[in-house]
C-alpha positions in Angstrom: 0.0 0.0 0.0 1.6 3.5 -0.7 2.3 5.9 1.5 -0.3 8.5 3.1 -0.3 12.3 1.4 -2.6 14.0 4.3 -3.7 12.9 7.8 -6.1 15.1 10.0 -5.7 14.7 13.2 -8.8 15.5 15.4 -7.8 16.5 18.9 -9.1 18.4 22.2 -7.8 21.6 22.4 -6.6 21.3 26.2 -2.8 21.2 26.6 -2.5 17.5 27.2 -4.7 16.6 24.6 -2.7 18.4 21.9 0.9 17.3 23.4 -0.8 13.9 22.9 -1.7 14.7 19.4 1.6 16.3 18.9 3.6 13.2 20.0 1.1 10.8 17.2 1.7 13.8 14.2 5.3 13.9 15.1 5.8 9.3 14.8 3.8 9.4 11.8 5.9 12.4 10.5 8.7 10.1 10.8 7.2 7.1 9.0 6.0 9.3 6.1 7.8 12.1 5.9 6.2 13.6 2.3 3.0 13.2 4.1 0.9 16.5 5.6 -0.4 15.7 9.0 -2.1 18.5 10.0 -4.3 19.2 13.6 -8.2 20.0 14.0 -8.5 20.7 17.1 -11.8 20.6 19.0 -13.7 21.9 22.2 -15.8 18.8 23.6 -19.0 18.9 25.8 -16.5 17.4 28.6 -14.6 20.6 28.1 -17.3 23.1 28.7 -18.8 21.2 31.5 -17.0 22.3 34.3 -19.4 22.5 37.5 -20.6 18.8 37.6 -18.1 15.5 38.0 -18.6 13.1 34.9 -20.7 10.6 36.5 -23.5 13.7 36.7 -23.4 14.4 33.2 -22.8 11.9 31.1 -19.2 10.0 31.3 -16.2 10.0 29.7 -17.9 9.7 26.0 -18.2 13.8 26.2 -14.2 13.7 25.5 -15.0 12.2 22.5 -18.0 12.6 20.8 -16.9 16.0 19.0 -13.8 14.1 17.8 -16.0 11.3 16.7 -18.0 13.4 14.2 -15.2 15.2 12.8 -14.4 11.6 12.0 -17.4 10.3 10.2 -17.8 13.8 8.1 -14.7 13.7 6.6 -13.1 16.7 8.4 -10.2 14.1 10.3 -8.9 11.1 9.2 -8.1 10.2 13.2 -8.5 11.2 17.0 -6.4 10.6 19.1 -7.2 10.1 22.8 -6.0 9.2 26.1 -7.3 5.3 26.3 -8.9 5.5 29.6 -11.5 8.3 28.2 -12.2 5.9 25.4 -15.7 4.2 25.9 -15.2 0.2 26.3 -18.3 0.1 24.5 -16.6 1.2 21.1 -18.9 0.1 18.2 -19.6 0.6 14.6 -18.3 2.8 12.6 -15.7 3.7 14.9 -13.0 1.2 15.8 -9.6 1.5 18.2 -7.0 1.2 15.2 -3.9 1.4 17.6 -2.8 1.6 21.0 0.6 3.3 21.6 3.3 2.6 24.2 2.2 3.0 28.1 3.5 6.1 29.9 3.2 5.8 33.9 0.0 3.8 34.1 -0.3 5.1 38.1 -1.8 7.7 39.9 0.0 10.5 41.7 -0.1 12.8 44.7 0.4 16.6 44.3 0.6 18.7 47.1 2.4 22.1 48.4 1.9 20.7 51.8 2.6 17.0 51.9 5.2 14.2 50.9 2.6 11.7 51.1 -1.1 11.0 51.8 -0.1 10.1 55.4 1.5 13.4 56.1 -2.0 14.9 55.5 -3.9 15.8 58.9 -7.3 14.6 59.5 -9.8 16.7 57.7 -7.4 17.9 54.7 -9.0 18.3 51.6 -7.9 16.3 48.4 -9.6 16.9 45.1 -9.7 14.3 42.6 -11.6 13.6 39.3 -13.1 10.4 39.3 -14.6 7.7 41.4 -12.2 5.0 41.6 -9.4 7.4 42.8 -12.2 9.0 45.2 -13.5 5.3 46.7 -10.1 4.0 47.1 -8.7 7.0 48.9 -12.0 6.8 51.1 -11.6 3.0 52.1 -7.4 4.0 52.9 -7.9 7.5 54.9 -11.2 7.8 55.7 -10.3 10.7 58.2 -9.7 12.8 54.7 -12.2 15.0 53.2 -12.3 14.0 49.2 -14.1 16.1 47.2 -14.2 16.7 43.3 -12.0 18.2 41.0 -13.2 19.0 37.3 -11.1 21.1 34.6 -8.2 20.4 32.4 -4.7 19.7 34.2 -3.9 23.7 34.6 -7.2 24.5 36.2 -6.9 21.4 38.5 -3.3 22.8 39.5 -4.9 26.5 40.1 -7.0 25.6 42.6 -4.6 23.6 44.2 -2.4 26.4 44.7 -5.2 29.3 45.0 -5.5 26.7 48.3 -8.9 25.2 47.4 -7.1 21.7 48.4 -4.5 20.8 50.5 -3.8 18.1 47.7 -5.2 16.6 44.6 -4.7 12.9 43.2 -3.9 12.9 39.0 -2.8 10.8 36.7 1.0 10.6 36.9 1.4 10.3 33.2 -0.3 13.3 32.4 2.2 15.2 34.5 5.4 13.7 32.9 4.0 14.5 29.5 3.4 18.3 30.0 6.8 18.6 32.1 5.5 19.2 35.2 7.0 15.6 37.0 8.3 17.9 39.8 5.0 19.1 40.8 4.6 15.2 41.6 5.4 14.7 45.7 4.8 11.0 45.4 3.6 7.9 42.7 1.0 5.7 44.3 1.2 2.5 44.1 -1.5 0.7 42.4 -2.5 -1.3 45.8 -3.9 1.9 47.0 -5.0 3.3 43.9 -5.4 0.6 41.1 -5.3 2.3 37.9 -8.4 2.9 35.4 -8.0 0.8 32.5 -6.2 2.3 29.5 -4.4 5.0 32.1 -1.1 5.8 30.8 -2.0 4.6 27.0 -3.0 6.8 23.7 -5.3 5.4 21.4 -6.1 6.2 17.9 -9.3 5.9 17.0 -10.6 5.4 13.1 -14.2 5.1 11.2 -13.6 0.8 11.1 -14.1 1.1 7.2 -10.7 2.6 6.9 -8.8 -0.2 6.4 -6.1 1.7 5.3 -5.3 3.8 8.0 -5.7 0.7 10.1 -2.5 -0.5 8.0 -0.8 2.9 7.9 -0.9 2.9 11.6 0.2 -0.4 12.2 4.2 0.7 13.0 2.9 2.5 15.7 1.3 -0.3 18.0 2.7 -1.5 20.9 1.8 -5.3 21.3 2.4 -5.1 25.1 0.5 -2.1 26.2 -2.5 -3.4 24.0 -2.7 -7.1 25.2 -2.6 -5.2 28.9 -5.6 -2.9 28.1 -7.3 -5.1 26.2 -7.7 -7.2 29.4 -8.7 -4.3 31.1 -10.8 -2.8 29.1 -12.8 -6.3 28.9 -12.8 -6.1 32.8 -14.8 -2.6 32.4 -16.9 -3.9 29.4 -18.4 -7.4 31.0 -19.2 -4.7 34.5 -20.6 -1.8 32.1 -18.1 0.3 33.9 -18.4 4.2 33.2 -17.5 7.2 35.1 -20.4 6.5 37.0 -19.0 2.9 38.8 -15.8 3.0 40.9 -14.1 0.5 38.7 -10.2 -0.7 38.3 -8.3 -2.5 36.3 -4.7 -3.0 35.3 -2.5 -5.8 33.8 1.3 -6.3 33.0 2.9 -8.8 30.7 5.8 -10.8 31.8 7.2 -12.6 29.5 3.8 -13.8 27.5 1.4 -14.3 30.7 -0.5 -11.3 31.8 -1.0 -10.5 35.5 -4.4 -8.8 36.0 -6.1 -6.8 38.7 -10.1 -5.6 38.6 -11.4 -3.7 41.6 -15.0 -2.6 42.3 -15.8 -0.3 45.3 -18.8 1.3 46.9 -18.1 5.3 46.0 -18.0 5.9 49.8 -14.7 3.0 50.5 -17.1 1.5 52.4 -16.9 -1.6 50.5 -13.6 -2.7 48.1 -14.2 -6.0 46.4 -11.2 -6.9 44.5 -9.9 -10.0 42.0 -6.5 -11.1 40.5 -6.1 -13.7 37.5 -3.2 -14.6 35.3 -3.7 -15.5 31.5 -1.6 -15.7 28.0 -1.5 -12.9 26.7 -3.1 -14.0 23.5 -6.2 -14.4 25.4 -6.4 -10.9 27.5 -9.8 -10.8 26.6 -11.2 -13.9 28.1 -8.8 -13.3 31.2 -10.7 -9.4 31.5 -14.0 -11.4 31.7 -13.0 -13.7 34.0 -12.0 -11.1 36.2 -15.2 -9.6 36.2 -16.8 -12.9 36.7 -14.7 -13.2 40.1 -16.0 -9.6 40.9 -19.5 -10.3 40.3 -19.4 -13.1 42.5 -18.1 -11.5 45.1 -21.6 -8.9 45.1 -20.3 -6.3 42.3 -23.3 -6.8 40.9 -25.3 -5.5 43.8 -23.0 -2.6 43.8 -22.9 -2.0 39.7 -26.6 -1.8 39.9 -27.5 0.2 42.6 -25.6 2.8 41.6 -26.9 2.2 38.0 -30.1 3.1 39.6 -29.1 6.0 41.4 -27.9 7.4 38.3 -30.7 6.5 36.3 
């Protein structure tokens, strides 16, 4: 197949999301360099919706709706996206063409005030985006006072320092990418806060019919990182995880046998229910769904649809 002549990138406009699309136009650059690959960047519902936490307005498919429709009317060729914003539900016309190398798949503490989340005081404020970080930090300091945290990375930083919260929980790889690793005080390890599945990862994401980018992209998958969120993301999929569930899940590959963790909470830490499997890699999916199997048995259920209800 020859060579590409122009690629449209669609991308959010926040700074992460275009150094993330800046790092995909700059490999593909390199593997075509007579090729224009050009940026469209976007503003996304999940953008403008700044006073409610995703689980109130819709979940993580607000980052990528936008990007989605530039897709199907011809205006981008691809989006790229950080993988754990990607729905698990990802259906027709739209398809994950490639998953690139994992940055820092773990979460991280910054603070002006604190080393670590047992330096803060009882009572101190932490701010964090989602409800996995929010139930696991819960069920491990419960004398903390967690509370949400909604903008891009800047913002979240802002009110951090304007002294809004003695310390807020991000994803570590979103730090390292933007050069701002020494704002990190500590990494936390995934037995207190087990990753979301895809953290860390990019994914590109194509109309499935485009078979062609699907080939064009092809040098820039990373076999590991995908067999370890496709396990994950199956882990998320068989639970109907969302924004709106406190769900984990992370694997690593050793060798060719993944090692995989799934994690369901009640949103309060009241409750942590939490499974471990290992698989070959050529069969992350079915080790994902076993996962969740385990999980389900253990009363996930119970809690998935509760708060399925609630929502509702």
């Amino acid at each position: 197949m020859s060579a590409p002549e122009k690629l449209v990138i669609a991308t959010r406009a926040s700074r992460l999301a275009l150094w993330q699309a800046h790092h995909a136009q700059s490999r593909l650059r390199a593997l075509y360099p007579d090729c224009r690959v050009e940026l469209l960047e976007m503003t996304t519902r999940g953008d403008q919706i700044l006073d409610r936490t995703l689980s109130k307005v819709g979940g993580k498919g607000l980052f990528v709706k936008e990007l989605e429709t530039a897709l199907l009317d011809g205006r981008a060729d691809l989006a790229v996206h950080s993988l754990k914003d990607v729905p698990v539900d990802l259906t027709q016309p739209f398809a994950l063409a490639a998953v690139l190398q994992r940055a820092d798949p773990c979460d991280a503490l910054v603070s002006n005030t604190a080393a670590s989340l047992d330096d803060l005081p009882a009572g101190a404020v932490v701010g964090t985006s989602s409800l996995r970080r929010e139930a696991q930090l819960r069920a491990r300091y419960p004398q903390l006072l967690v509370k949400p945290l909604r903008g891009n990375l800047d913002t979240r930083l802002a009110k951090l320092d304007r002294g809004d919260y003695a310390a807020i929980v991000l994803a570590a790889a979103g730090l390292q990418r933007l050069g701002l690793s020494e704002r990190i005080r500590s990494v936390l390890p995934v037995d207190l806060s087990l990753p979301a599945a895809g953290q860390g990862a990019l994914g590109i994401e194509t109309l499935a019919s485009r078979t062609d980018l699907r080939s064009w992209l092809e040098p820039l998958v990373c076999r590991e990182t995908t067999a370890c969120v496709l396990a994950e993301r199956a882990v998320s999929r068989a639970l109907g995880g969302s924004c709106q569930v406190p769900l984990a899940a992370y694997a690593v590959l050793h060798a060719d046998e993944l090692f995989l963790r799934g994690l369901v909470a009640e949103p309060d830490g009241s409750r942590v229910l939490r499974a471990q499997a290992r698989g070959a890699a050529d069969q992350a999916e079915a080790l994902g769904e076993s996962v969740a199997r385990d999980l389900l048995g253990q009363g996930a259920d119970a809690i998935l649809a509760r708060l399925s209800s609630t929502d509702a």
